[in-house]
C-alpha positions in Angstrom: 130.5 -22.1 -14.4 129.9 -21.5 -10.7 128.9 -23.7 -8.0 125.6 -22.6 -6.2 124.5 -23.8 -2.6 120.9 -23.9 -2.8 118.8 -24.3 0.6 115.5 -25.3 0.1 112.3 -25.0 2.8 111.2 -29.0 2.8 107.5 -28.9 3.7 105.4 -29.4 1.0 106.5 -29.5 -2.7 106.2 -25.9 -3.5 109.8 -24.6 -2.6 111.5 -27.7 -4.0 109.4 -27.0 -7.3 110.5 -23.1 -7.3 114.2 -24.3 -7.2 114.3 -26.8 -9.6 112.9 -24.6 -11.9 116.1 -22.4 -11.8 118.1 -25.4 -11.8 117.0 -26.7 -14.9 117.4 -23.6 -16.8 120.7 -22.6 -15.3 122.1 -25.2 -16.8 125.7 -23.9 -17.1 125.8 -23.8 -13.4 126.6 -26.5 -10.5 123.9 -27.1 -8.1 123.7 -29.0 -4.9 120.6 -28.5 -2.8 120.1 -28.7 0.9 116.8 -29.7 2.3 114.3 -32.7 4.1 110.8 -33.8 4.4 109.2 -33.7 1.2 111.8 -31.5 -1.2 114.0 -34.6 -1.7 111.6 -36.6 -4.0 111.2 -33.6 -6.5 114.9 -32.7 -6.1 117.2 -35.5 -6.2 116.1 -37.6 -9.8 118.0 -34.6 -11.3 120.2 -32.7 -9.0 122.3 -33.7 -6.4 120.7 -33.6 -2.9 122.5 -33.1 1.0 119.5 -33.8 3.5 120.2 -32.1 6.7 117.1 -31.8 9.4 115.9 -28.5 9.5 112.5 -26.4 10.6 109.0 -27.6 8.8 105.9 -26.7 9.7 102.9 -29.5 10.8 99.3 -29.7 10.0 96.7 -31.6 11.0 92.8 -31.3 10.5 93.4 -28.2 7.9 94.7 -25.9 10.8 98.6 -25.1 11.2 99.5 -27.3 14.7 101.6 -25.5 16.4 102.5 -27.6 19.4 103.4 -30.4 17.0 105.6 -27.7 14.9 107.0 -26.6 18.4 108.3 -29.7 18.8 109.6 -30.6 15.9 111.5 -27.4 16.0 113.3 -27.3 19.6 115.2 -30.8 19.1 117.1 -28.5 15.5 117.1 -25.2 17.2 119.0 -27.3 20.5 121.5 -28.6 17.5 122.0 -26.2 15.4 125.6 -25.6 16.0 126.3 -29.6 14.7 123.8 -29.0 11.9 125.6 -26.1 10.8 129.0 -27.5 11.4 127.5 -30.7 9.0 126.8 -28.2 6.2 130.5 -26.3 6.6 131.9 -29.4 6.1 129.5 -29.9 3.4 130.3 -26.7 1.7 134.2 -27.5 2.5 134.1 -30.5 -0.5 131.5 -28.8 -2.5 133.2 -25.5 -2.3 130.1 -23.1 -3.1 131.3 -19.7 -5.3 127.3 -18.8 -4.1 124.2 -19.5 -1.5 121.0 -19.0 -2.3 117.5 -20.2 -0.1 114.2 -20.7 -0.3 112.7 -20.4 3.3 115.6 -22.7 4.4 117.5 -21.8 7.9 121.0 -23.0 7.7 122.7 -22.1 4.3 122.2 -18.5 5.3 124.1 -18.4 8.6 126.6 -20.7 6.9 127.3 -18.6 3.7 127.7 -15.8 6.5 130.2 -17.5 8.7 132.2 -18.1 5.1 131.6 -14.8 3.8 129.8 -16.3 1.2 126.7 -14.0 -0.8 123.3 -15.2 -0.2 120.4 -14.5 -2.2 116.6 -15.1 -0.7 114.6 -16.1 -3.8 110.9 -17.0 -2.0 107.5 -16.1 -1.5 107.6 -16.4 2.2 109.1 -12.4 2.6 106.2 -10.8 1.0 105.1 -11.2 4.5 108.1 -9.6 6.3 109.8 -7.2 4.0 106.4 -5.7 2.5 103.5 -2.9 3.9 100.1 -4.4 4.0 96.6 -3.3 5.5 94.8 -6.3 7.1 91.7 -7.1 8.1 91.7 -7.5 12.3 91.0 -11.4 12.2 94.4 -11.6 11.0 96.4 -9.1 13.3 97.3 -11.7 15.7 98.1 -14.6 13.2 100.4 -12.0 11.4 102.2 -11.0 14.4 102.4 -13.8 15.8 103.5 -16.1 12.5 105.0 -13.2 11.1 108.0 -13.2 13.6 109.2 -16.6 11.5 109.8 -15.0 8.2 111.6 -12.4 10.2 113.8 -13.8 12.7 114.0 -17.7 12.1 114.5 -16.9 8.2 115.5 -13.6 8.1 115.9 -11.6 4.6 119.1 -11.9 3.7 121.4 -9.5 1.6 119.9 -10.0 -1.1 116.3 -10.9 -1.3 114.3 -11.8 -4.7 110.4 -12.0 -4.1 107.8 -13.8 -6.5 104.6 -13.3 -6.3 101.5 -12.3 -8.3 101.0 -9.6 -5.7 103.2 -6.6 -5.1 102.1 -5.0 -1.7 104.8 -1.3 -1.5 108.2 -2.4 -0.1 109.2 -1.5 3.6 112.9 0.6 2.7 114.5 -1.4 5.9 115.2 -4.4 3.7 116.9 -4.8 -0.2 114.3 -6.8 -1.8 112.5 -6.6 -5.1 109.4 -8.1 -6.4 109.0 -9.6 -9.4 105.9 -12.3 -11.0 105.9 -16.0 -10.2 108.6 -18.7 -11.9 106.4 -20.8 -13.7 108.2 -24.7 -14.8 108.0 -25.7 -18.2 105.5 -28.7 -18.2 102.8 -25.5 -16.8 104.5 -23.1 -19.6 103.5 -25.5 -22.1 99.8 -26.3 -21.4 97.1 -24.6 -23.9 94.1 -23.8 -21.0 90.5 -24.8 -22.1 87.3 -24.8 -20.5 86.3 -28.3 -20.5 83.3 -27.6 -17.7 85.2 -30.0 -14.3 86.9 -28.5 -11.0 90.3 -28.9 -10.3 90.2 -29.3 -6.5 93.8 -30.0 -4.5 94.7 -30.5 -0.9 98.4 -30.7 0.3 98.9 -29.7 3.7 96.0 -31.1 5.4 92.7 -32.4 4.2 89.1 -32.2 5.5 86.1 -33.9 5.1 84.0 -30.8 5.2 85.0 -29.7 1.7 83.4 -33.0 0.2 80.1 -32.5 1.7 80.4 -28.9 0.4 81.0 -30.1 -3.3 78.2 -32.7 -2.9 75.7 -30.7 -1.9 77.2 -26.8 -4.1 78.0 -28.1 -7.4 76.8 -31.5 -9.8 80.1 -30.4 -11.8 82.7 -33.2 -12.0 85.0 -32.0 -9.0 88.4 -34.0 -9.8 90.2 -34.1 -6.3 94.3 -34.7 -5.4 95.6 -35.0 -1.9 93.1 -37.3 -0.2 96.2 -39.8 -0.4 94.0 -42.8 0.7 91.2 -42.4 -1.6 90.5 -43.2 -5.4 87.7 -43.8 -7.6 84.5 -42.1 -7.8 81.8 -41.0 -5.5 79.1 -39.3 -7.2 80.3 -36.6 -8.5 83.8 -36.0 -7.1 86.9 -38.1 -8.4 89.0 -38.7 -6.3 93.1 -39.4 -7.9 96.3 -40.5 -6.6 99.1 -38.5 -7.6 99.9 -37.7 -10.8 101.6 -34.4 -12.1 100.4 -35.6 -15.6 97.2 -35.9 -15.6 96.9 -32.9 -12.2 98.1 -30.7 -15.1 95.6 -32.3 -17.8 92.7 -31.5 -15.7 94.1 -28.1 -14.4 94.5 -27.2 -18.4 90.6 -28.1 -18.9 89.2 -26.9 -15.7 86.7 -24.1 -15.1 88.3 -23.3 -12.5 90.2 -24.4 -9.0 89.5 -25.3 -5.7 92.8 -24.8 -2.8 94.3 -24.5 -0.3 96.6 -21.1 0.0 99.1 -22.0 -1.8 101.4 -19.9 -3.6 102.9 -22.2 -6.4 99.0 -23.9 -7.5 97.2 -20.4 -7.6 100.1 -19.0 -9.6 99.8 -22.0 -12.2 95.8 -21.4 -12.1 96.2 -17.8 -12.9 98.5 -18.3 -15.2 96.7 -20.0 -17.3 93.4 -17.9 -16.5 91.3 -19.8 -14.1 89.6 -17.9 -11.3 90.5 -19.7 -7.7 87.9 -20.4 -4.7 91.2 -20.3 -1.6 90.7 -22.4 1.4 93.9 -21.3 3.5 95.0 -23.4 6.4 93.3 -21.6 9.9 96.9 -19.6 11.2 98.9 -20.1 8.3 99.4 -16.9 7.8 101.5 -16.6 3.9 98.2 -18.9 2.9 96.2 -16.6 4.6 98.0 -13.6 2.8 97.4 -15.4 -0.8 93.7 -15.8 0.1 93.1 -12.3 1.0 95.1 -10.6 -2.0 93.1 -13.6 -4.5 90.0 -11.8 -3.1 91.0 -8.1 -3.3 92.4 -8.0 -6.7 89.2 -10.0 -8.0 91.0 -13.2 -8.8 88.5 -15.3 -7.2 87.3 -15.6 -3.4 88.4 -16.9 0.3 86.6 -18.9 2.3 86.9 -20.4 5.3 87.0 -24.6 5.6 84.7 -24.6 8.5 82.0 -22.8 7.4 81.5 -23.7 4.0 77.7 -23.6 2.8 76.2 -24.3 -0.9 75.5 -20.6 -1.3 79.4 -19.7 -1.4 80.0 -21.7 -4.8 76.9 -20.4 -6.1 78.3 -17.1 -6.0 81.9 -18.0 -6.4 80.7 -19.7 -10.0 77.9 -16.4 -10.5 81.0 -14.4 -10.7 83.6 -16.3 -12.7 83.4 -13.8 -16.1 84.3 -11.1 -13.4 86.9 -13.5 -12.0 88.4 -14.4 -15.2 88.4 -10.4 -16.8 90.4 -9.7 -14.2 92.5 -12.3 -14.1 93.1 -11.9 -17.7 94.6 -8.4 -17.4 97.5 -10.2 -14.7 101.1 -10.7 -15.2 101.8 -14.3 -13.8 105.3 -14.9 -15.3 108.3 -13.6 -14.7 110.8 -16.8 -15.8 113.1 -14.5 -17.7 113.2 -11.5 -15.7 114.3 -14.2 -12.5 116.6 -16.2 -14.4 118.2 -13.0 -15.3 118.5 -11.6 -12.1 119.5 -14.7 -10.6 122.2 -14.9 -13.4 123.1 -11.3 -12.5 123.6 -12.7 -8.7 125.8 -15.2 -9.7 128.1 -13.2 -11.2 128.4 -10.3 -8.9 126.8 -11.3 -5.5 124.3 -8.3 -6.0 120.9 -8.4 -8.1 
C-alpha cells in the first residue's frame, strides 16, 4: 500500500470527478486529496479531504471574467509561501510515498521541495504540451490563457493526458495521451434514443440558449444548471440537480447540449450521442473541446451569442453523420490509466 497526495483543480466538478474515479478503483492505496471551491462535496463523502485556497477560475454571463479571476488569484499568489508551508506540514503527518494533480498549484512545488514524484493526470495540458493548428479567432485567447497551463500549472515530470483528442506531442515535455477515465455509474448505462435533449450549464448560464430552444426545436429539452429554476416551461424542463436522473436522461437522449466541457462530452461520446458545444467566450481548454468536437465530426460549435433556429436545424440534419463518426471513437481508457497510474506508484515513472 502507498500513500498518494492527490491535488485537485476546485472549480467546477470535473477534476474532482476525474480523481475520484482513480480513487475508487485503487482501492489498495491511501488517498488524501487537496483542493476548494466545489471539489470538496464530490470528494470528501468517501475520501479524506485537506481544503487549502488555491487558483479557480470565475465566470459570469457565460464568458470567463477575468478581472474577478485576477483577483481572486493575487491574494494566494501574495501567500503562497504560508499555503505551501500549510501543505508541508500537511504532508509531514500524512507522509505521502507519491503526488499526483489535476490542474492543482501547490502539491507540485511541494512534492518538489520533498523530492517527492509527481504525476500530472489532467486534460488541461493538451493545451500546453501538444501541436495544434488554430483558427485566428483563437490566437489570442490561446496565447494569452495558454500561459496558465504553462507556467502557473506547469507539466510536471511526469504528465498523463486524457482526452478523446490526440493532437502530435511537442518532444520538450514527457507526456502521453491516452482516452478519457470514464466512472462507473456512466460505465454502466445502456444508451437509447428516447427522442429528448440533454442540455447542461455549469460554469455560467444564459438566457439566450432558452430562447434558442424555444424557438429551434419542439423536442423535450431537459435542462441542469439553471440552479434557481424547476418545472416546466413549454417545452424545456428545467431540473435541480440530480446525478441520477442527469444520467437517466443523458442514457435516453438524442443527443446533448454544453458547455465545453471535457468530463460531459466524454460521457456523451461515450455512449454515442453527437454534441452541439457552447464553450465559455476566452476559455480557451472549452474552446479547444469545441473546435476538435467539430473537426473530427462529433457534432458542432457554436457560439452563445449568436445562436439562431437555423444552427439546430442543421446540427439535428446531420446527427447520422455525427453519430457514424462518433461510433468509430475510442472514449475509454479506465484500464490503460489505472495501469499507468499503478505503474507510477510503484516506480515514480509511467
Amino acid at each position: 500500500m502507498a500513500r498518494i497526495l492527490y491535488g485537485i483543480h476546485g472549480t467546477g466538478h470535473g477534476h474532482a470527478m476525474r480523481g475520484l474515479t482513480v480513487a475508487r478503483k485503487l482501492t489498495e492505496h491511501e488517498f488524501l486529496f487537496v483542493t476548494n471551491g466545489d471539489a470538496p462535496s464530490v470528494l470528501e463523502k468517501e475520501f479524506p479531504v485537506a481544503r487549502l485556497d488555491n487558483l479557480g477560475t470565475v465566470c459570469r454571463n457565460y464568458k470567463v471574467d477575468m478581472p474577478a479571476t485576477v483577483a481572486q488569484a493575487v491574494p494566494v499568489l501574495l501567500r503562497r509561501k504560508h499555503i505551501t508551508e500549510k501543505l508541508l506540514r500537511i504532508m509531514d503527518d500524512f507522509k505521502p510515498d507519491r503526488c499526483m494533480t489535476d490542474l492543482e498549484y501547490f502539491v507540485p512545488r511541494a512534492a518538489k521541495q520533498s523530492g517527492l514524484a509527481c504525476l500530472t493526470l489532467d486534460h488541461q495540458h493538451v493545451i500546453t504540451c501538444c501541436r495544434h493548428k488554430l483558427p485566428p479567432d483563437m490566437w489570442f485567447d490561446y496565447f494569452v490563457q495558454g500561459l496558465t497551463p504553462k507556467y502557473l500549472f506547469p507539466p510536471t515530470e511526469e504528465n498523463l493526458i486524457i482526452s478523446f483528442y490526440a493532437p502530435p506531442l511537442r518532444p520538450e515535455y514527457k507526456a502521453r495521451i491516452v482516452p478519457p477515465i470514464l466512472r462507473r455509474s456512466v460505465l454502466d448505462l445502456k444508451p437509447c434514443d428516447s427522442g429528448h435533449v440533454l442540455v447542461y450549464q455549469s460554469n455560467s448560464t444564459h438566457r439566450g440558449l432558452l430562447d434558442f430552444l424555444r424557438a429551434s426545436t419542439r423536442r423535450t429539452c431537459y435542462i441542469f444548471g439553471y440552479k434557481n429554476r424547476v418545472g416546466r416551461e413549454d417545452n424545456l424542463v428545467f431540473r435541480p440537480k440530480s446525478e441520477e436522473e442527469f444520467l437517466e436522461l443523458l442514457e435516453g437522449a438524442s443527443y446533448v447540449i454544453c458547455g465545453g466541457g471535457h468530463t460531459l462530452m466524454t460521457e456523451a461520446l461515450f455512449l454515442g450521442k453527437a454534441v452541439l458545444s457552447l464553450p465559455l467566450k476566452a476559455f480557451v481548454e472549452q474552446r479547444f473541446n469545441a473546435l476538435y468536437i467539430e473537426q473530427l465530426g462529433y457534432g458542432m460549435q457554436a457560439d452563445m451569442f449568436a445562436l439562431q433556429p437555423a444552427l439546430l436545424a442543421e446540427f439535428e440534419a446531420r446527427l447520422d453523420v455525427f453519430r457514424h463518426n462518433v461510433s468509430r471513437g475510442n472514449f475509454c481508457g479506465n484500464q490503460l490509466v489505472f495501469d499507468l497510474v499503478t505503474n507510477f506508484i510503484r516506480t515514480g515513472t509511467l
